[in-house]
C-alpha positions as CSV (number, residue, x, y, z in Angstrom):
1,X,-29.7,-46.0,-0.7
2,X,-30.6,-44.4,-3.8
3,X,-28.1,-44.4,-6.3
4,X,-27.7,-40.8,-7.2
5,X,-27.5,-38.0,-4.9
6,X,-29.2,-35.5,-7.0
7,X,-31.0,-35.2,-10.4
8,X,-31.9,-32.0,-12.1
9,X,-34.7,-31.9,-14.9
10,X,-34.1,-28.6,-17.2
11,X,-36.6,-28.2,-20.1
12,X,-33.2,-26.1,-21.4
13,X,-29.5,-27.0,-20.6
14,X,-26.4,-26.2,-21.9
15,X,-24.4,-28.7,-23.0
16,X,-21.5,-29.6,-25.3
17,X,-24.5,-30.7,-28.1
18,X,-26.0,-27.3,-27.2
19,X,-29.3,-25.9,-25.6
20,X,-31.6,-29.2,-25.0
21,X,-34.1,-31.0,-22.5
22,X,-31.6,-33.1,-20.1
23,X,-31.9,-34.6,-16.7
24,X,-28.4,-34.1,-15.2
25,X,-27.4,-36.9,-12.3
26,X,-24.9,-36.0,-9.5
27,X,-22.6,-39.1,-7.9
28,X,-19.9,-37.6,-5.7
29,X,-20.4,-34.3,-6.8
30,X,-20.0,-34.9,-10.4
31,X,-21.7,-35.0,-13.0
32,X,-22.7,-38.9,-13.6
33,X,-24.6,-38.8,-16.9
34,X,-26.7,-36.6,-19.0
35,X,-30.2,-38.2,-19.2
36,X,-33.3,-37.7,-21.2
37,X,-35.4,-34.8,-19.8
38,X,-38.1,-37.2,-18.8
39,X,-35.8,-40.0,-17.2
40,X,-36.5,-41.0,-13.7
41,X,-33.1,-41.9,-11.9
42,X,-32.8,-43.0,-8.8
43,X,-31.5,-40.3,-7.0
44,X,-32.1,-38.8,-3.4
45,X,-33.2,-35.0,-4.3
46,X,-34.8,-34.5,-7.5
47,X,-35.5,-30.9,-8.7
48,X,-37.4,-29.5,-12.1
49,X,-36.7,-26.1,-12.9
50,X,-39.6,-23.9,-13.9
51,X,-40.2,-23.5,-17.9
52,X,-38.5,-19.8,-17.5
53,X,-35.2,-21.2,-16.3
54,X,-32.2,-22.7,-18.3
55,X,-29.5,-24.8,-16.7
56,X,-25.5,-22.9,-17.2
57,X,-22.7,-24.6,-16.2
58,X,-21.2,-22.7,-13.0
59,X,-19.1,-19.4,-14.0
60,X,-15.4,-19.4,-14.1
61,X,-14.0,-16.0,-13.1
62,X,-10.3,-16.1,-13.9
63,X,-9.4,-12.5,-13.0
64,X,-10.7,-11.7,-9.4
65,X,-8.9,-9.0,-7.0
66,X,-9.9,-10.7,-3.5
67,X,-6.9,-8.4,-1.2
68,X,-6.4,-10.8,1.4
69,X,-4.3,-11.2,3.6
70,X,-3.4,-7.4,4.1
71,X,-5.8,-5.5,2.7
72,X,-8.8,-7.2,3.6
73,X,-10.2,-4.2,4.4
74,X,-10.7,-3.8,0.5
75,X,-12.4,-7.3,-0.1
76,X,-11.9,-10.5,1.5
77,X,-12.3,-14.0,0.7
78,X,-15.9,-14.5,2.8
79,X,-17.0,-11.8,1.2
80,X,-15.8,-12.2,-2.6
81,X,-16.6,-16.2,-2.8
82,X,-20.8,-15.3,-1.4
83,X,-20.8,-12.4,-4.2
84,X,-19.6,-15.0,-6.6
85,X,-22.0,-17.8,-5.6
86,X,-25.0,-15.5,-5.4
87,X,-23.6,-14.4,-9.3
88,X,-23.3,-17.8,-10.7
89,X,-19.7,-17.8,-10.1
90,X,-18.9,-21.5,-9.3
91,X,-15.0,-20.8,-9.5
92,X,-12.5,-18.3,-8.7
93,X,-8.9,-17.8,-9.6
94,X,-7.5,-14.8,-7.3
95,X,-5.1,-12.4,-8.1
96,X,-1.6,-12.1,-7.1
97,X,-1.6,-8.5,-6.1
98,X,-3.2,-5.7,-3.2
99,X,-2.7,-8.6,-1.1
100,X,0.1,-8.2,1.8
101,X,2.6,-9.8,0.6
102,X,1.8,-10.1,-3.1
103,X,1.5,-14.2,-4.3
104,X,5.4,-13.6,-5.7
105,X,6.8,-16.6,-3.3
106,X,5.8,-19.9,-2.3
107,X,5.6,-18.3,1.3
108,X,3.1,-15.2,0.6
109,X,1.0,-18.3,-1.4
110,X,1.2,-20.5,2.0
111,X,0.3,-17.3,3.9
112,X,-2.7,-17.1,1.5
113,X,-4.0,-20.1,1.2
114,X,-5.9,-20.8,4.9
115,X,-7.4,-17.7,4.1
116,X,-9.1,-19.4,0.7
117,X,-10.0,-22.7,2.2
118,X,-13.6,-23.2,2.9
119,X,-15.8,-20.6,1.2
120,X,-18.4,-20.1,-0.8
121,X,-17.0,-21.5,-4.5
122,X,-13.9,-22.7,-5.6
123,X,-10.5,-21.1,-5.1
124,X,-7.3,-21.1,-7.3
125,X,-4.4,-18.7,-7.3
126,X,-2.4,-16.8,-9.9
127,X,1.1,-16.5,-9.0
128,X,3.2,-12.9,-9.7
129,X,5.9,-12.5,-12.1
130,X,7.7,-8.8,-10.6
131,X,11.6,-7.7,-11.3
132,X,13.9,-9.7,-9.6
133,X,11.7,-12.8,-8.7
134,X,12.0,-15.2,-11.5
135,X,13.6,-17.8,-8.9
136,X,10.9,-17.8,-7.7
137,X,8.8,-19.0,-10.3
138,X,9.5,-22.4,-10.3
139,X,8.5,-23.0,-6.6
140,X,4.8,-21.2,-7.1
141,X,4.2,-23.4,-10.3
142,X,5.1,-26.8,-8.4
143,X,3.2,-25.4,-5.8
144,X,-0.2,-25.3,-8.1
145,X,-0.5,-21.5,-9.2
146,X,-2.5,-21.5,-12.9
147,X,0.3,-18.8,-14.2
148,X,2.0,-15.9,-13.3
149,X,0.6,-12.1,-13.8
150,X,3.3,-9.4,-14.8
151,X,2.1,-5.7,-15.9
152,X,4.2,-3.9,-18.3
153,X,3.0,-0.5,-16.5
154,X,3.0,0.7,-13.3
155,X,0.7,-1.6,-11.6
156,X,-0.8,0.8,-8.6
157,X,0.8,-0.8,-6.1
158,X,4.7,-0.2,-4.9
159,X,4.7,-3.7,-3.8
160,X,4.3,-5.4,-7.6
161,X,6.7,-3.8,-9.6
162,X,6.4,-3.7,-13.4
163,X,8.4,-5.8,-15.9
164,X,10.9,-4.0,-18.4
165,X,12.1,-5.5,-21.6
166,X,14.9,-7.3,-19.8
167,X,12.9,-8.2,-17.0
168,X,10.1,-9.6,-19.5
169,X,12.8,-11.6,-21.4
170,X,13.9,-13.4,-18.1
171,X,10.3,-14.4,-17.0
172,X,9.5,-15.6,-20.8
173,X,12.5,-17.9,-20.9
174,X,11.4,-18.9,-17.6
175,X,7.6,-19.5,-18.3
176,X,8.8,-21.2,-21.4
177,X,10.8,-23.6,-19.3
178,X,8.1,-24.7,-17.3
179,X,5.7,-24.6,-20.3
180,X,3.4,-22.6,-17.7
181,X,1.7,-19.4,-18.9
182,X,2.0,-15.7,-18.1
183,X,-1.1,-13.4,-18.3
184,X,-0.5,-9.8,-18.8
185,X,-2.0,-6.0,-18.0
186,X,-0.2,-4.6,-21.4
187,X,-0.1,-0.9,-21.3
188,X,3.1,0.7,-22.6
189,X,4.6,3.1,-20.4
190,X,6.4,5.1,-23.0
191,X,2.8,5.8,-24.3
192,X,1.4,6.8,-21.3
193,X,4.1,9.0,-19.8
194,X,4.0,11.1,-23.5
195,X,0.4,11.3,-23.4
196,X,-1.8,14.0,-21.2
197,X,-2.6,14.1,-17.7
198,X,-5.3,12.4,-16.1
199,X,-5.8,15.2,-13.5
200,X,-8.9,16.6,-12.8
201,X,-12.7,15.2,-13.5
202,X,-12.6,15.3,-16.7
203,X,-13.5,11.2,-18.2
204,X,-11.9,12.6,-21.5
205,X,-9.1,13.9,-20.7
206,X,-8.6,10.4,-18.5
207,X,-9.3,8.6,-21.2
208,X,-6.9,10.3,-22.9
209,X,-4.5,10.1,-20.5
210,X,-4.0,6.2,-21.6
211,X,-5.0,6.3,-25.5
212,X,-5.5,2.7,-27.3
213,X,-1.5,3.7,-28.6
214,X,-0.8,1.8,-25.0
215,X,-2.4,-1.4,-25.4
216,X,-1.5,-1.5,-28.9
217,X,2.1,-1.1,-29.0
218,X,2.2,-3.3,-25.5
219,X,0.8,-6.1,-27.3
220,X,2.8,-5.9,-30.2
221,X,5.9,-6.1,-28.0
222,X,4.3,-8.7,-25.9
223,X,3.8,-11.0,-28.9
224,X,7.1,-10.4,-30.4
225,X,8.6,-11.2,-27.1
226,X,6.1,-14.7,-26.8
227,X,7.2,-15.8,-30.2
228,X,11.0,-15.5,-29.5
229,X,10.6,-17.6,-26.6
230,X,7.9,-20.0,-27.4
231,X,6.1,-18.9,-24.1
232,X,2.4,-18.8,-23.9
233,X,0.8,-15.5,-22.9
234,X,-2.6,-14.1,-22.1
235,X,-3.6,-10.9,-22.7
236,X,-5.4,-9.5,-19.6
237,X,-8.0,-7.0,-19.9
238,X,-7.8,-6.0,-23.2
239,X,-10.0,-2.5,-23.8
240,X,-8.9,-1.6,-27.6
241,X,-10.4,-3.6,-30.1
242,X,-7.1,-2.1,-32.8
243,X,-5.3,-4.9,-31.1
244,X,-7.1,-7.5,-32.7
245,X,-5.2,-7.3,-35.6
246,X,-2.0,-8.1,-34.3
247,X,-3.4,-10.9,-32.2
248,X,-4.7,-12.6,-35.1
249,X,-1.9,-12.3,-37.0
250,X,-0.2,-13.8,-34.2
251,X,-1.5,-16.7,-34.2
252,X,-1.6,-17.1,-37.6
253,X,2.0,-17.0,-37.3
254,X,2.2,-19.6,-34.7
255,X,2.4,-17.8,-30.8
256,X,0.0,-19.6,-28.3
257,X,-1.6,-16.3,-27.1
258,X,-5.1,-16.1,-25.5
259,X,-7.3,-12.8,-24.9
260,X,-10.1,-12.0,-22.4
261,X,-11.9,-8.8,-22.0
262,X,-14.9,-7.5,-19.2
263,X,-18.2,-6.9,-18.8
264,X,-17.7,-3.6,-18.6
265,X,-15.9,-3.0,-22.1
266,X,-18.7,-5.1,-23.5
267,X,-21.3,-2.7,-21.6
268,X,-20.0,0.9,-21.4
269,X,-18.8,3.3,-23.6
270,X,-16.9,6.8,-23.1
271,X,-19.4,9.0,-24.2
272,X,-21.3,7.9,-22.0
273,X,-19.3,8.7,-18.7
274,X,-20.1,11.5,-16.6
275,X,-17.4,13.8,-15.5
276,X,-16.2,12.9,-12.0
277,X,-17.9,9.6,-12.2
278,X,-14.6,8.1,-10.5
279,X,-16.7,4.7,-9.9
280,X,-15.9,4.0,-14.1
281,X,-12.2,4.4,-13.6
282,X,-10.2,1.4,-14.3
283,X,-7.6,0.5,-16.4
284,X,-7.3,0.2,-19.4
285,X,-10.0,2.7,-19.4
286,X,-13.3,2.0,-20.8
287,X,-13.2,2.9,-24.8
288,X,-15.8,4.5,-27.0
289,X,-18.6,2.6,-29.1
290,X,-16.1,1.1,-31.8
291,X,-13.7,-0.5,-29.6
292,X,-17.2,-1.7,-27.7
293,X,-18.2,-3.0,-31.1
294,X,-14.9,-4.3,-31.9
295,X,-14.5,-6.7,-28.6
296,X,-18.4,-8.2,-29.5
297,X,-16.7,-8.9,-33.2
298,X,-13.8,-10.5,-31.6
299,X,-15.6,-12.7,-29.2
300,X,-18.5,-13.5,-32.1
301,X,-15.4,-14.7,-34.2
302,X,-13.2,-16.5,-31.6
303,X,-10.3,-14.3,-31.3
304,X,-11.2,-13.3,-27.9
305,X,-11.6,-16.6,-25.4
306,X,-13.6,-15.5,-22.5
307,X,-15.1,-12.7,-20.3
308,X,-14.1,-12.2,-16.9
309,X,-15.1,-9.6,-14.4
310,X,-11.3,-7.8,-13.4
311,X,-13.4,-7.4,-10.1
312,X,-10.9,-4.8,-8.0
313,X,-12.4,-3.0,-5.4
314,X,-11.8,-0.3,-2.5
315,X,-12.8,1.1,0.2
316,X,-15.7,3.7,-1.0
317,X,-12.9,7.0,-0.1
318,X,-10.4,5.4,-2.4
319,X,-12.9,6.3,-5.6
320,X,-12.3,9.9,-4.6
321,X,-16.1,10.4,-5.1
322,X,-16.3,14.0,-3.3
323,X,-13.4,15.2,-5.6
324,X,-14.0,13.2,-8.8
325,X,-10.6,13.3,-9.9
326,X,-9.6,10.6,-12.1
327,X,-6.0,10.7,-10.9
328,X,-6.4,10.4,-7.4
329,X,-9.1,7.5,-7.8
330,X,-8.0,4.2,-7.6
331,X,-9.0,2.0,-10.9
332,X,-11.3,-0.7,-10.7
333,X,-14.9,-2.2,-11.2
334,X,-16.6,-4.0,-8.6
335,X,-19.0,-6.7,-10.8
336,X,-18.0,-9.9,-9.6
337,X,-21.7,-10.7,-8.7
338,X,-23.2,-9.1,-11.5
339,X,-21.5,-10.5,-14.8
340,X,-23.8,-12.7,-15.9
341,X,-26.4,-10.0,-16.0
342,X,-24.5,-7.8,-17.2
343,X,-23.5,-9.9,-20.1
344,X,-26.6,-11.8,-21.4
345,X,-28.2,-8.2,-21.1
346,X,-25.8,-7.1,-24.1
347,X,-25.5,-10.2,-25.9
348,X,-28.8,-11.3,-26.0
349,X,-29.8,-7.6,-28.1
350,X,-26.5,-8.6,-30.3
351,X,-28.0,-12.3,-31.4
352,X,-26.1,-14.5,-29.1
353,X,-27.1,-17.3,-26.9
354,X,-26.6,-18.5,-23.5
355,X,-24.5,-20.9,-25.5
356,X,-21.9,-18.3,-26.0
357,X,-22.4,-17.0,-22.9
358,X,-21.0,-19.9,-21.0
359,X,-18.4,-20.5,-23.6
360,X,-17.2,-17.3,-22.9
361,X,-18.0,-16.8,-19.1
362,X,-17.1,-20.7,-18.1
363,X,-15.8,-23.2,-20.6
364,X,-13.2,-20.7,-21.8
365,X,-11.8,-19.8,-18.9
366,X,-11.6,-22.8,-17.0
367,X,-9.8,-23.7,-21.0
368,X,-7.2,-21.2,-20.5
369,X,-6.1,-21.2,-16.9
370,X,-6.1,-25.2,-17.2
371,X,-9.1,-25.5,-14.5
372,X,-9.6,-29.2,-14.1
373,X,-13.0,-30.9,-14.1
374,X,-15.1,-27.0,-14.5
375,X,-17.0,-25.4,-17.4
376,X,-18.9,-27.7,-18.7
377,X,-22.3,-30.1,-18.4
378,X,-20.8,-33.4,-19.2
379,X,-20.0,-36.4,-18.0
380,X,-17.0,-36.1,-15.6
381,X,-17.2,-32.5,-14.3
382,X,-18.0,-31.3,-11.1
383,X,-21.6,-30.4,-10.7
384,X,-21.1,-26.8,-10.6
385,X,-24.5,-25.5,-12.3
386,X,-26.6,-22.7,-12.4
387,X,-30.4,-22.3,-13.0
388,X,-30.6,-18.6,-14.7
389,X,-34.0,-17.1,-15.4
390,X,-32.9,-15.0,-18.4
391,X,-36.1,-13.0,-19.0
392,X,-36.3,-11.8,-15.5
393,X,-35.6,-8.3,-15.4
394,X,-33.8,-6.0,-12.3
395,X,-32.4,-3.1,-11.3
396,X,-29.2,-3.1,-9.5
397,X,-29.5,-2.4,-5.9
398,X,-26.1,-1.9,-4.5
399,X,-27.4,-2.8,-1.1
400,X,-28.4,-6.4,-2.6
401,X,-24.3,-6.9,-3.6
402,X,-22.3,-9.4,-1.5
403,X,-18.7,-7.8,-2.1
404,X,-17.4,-5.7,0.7
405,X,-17.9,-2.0,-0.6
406,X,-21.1,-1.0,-2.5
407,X,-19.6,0.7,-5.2
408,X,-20.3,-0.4,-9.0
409,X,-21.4,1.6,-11.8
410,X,-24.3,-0.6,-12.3
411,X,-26.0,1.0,-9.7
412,X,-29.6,1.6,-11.0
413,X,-28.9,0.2,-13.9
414,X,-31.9,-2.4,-15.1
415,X,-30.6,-5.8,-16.6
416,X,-32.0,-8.6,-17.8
417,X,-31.6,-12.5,-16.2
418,X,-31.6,-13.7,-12.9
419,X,-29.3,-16.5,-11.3
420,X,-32.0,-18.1,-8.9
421,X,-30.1,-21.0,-7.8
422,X,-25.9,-21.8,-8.2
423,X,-24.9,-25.6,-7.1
424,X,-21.6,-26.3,-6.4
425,X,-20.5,-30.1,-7.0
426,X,-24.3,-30.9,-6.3
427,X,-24.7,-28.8,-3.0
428,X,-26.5,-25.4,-3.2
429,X,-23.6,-22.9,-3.2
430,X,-25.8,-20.0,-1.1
431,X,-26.5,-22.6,1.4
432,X,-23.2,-23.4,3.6
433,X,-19.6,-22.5,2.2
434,X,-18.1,-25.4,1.0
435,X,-15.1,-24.3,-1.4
436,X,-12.4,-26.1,-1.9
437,X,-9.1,-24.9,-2.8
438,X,-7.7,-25.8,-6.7
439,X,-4.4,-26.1,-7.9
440,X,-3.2,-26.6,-11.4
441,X,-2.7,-30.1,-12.3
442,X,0.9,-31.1,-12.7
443,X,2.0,-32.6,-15.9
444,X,5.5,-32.4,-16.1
445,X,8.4,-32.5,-13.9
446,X,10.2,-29.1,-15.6
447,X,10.4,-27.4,-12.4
């Protein structure tokens, strides 16, 4: 019996000493040792990728809307975890919200869970911090959730209310307690309700319907709030670069605050938008060119951890597509099998690497939801890899897309790289589903 169970020569791999030759070797799904590109191991499948190809570690996506149970109609966990292995997406940690019941009691999370089990990648759960539930809380995080989400806005759904002041003070005490960590959509609703209607199909007056005044003063009060109660927070989302500021002075000052942001603030800009284009809409909306240019500073220079996809679809009437009214639509960007793309296609024009790529798209999220054993091409992590060809060139085909609906605003667009293979703990992820089901790994007893 050979001694290995897989071996993968890459001419180009990234690792923790950054892009270089290397043989990786699979035992038991993980990754055994880094060899020399021209090693021989003994292992029972060997496989060379072409010259053109460069080995990622697998994607963690830490912000995915999947809607089941309930509204499965809208996306469902078959359907999410293929477009995620076909993307390069090796992980997956689901949302506690448009899912019947929401993931706000251990009893929704065991309603949700057999739903999870045995898919395409890897599945973890975010837990939901809403008025009333902070009992709750301590349940979900000895049953394994990564955090809890709150929103400081209305959230779209009647079912997950919004947190007030008092309400945010109760969870932070709590989340402090168990030294566990809230993520947060921060929009003020002061800001919005003063500011102009969205109605009509007008992206401007949208746009202006939820000004960078929302995040901004959100934040600021989120941050105050975190430092009071030595919580940890993460802001979700985040669409106006003029919160970057704050953050960093933040942290200067001591709060244990992580950001992410999306492909599509990385990708799209304002001016761009055509009227009654409902298939843009989501919120935070997406900004013009300096807040574009303001998130690529802020991931160049570290202030921003990690790049996730806020995938949140709907059924194709939802987007209000005959109308084009921004208020009716429902928000949110279908990309969960397209960030990679969608990225490297921006970043590589800006002067960054595949390097920062999976930094931003895998090591730092699996870093800041505390994903055991993902995100990285070392010694000790499961083989979750990915063989990208990132001078291939296509154009988005929604027909091609594994999510339920085929609604992005990528349609048509051309972008460069291609994921031609994605391995989950050694076994080829398109192949059969094999996910397994993650839970955060307990280290204290607070609960």
């Amino acid at each position: 019996m050979a001694e290995y169970e897989l071996a993968i020569h890459a001419r180009r791999a990234v690792t923790p000493d950054g892009i270089r030759p290397a043989t990786v070797v699979v035992r038991d799904g993980r990754i055994a040792a880094l060899a020399a590109f021209g090693d021989a191991p003994d292992a029972a499948r060997v496989e060379e990728l072409p010259g053109q190809e460069i080995l990622l570690p697998g994607l963690v996506d830490t912000h995915v809307h999947v809607d089941e149970p309930g509204r499965t109609e809208w996306e469902g966990f078959a359907s999410a975890t293929r477009a995620a292995a076909e993307g390069g997406v090796t992980t997956l940690i689901d949302m506690p919200l448009n899912c019947l019941p929401p993931t706000t009691t251990t009893s929704a999370l065991r309603r949700k869970r057999p739903a999870a089990d045995g898919r395409w990648v890897d599945v973890g759960f975010w837990g939901g911090a809403v008025p009333g539930n902070v009992g709750e809380l301590p349940g979900l995080h000895r049953a394994g959730v990564f955090g809890f989400k709150a929103f400081l806005v209305d959230s779209g759904v009647p079912e997950f209310g919004c947190l007030g002041p008092g309400d945010l003070d109760a969870a932070l005490a709590e989340i402090a307690r168990l030294d566990a960590l809230l993520i947060v959509h921060a929009e003020d609703a002061a800001v919005i309700a003063a500011a102009p209607s969205p109605a009509g199909r007008s992206y401007a007056r949208f746009l202006a319907s939820r000004p960078p005044a929302a995040e901004d003063t959100a934040i600021t009060s989120l941050l105050a709030a975190a430092g009071q109660h030595r919580a940890r927070v993460h802001v979700l989302h985040l669409a106006s670069a003029s919160a970057l500021p704050a953050i960093a002075a933040a942290r200067a000052d001591g709060v244990r605050v992580s950001v992410e942001t999306c492909p599509h603030y990385l990708t799209f800009c304002a001016e761009e938008i055509p009227d009654g284009a409902t298939e843009y809409k989501c919120c935070p909306p997406i900004r013009g060119p300096a807040h574009r240019d303001g998130l690529w500073a802020g991931l160049a220079d570290g202030l921003i951890d990690a790049v996730v996809s806020d995938h949140s679809p709907c059924p194709p009437s939802l987007k209000q597509r005959a109308s084009g009214d921004f208020a009716a639509a429902w928000g949110g960007i279908s990309s969960l099998q397209l960030g990679l793309p969608v990225v490297w296609t921006q970043a590589r024009r800006r002067g960054h690497s595949l390097a920062d790529v999976a930094r931003w798209m895998a090591t730092g999220p699996a870093t800041l939801a505390g994903v055991p054993g993902k995100g990285v091409i070392a010694p000790g992590y499961d083989a979750d890899l990915v063989a990208f060809d990132d001078a291939a060139r296509f154009t988005v085909d929604p027909a091609r897309l594994r999510h339920r609906h085929p609604v992005t605003p990528y349609a048509g667009r051309t972008l460069t790289g291609v994921v031609r293979h994605t391995w989950l703990r050694g076994q080829l992820a398109t192949a059969a589903p094999t996910g397994r089901l993650l839970a955060r790994q307990a280290e204290e007893t607070n609960g």
